[in-house]
N, C-alpha and C positions, 0 to 999 in steps of 0.2 A: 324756520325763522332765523335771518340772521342774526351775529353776535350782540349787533349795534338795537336790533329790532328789541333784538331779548331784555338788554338793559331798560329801552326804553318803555316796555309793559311793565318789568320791575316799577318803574317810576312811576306809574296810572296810580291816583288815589282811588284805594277801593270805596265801594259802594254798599248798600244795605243787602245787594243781592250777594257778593261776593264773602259777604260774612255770615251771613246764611248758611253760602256753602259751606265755607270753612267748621261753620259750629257743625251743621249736622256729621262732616268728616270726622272732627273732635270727638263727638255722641260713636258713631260707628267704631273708632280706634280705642274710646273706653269699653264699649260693649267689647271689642274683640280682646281684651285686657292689654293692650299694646300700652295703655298708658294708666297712672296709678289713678286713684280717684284729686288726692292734691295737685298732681300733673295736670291732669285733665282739667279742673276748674283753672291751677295757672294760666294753662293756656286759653282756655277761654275770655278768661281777664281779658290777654296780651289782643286774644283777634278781636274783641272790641276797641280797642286802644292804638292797635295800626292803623298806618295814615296811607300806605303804598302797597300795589299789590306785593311788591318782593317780601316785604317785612311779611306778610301773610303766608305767604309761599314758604318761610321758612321757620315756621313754626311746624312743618310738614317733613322740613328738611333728615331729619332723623326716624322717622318711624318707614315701616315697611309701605310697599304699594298696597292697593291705589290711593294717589295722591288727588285730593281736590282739584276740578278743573276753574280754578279760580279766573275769571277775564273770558272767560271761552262762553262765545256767541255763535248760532247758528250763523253760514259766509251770507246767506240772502234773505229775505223778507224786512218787513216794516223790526225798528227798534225795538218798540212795545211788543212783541212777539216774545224777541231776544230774550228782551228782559223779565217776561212772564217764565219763558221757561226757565232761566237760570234761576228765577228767585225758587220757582216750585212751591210747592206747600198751595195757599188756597188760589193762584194765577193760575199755577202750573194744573190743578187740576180742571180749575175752570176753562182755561182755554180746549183742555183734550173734550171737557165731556162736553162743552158745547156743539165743539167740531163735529160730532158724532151723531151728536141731535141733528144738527143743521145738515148734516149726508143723510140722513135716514131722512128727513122732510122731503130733501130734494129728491132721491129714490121712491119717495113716495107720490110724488107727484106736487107737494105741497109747496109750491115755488115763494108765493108771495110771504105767507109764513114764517118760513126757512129762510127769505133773503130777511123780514124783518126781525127777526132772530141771532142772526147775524150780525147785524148792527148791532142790537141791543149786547151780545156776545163783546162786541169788540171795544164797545162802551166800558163795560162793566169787567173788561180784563184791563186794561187801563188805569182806569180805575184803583183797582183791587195792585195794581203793581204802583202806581206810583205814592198808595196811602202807607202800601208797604216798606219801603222808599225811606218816609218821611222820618 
């Protein structure tokens, strides 16, 4: 990324998934005692309360790696993908385990099934990402 690129992700208003990540970071750097328990809720306050990914990014800025992938999107597939995995929790799970059914269908011979599975999959990760979203 260049320098001008980097400023300008700084500048993306984050989103419900990116604060997501952020808190579950926060939850992992308290678990690992990197941060006190008053630290910890501080900063949880502050990642609800920013408006841009930088201000996110650096509430990170001081503790040890790994550092939240905040903004970071798989380079190809539909958005709603994107944004299921980055949110994680019940998209991200829904999206893997249906994948999973919808291959074993298909392995199984069960085409029509497995394609109407499918859909209904891709309905209801949508769904489940953009109520998450709100």
């Amino acid at each position: 990324m260049l320098p001008d690129d980097a400023l300008e992700e700084n500048a993306v208003w984050v989103d419900s998934a990116d604060r997501k990540v952020a808190m579950r970071a926060l939850d992992e750097h308290r678990a690992e005692e990197h941060l006190s328990a008053a630290e910890h809720d501080r900063r949880r306050d502050l990642a609800q309360q920013v408006q841009t990914r930088g201000e996110l990014r650096a509430l990170f800025a001081d503790l040890p790696a790994p550092h939240p992938l905040i903004g970071e999107v798989p380079a190809s597939g539909p958005a709603w993908i994107a944004n299921a995995l980055r949110a994680g929790g019940g998209a991200g799970l829904l999206l893997v385990t249906g994948g999973v059914i919808v291959a074993a269908a298909l392995l199984a011979g069960w085409w029509v099934p497995a394609l109407l599975f499918a859909c209904l999959l891709a309905v209801a990760t949508i769904f489940v990402t953009t109520v998450g979203q709100r």
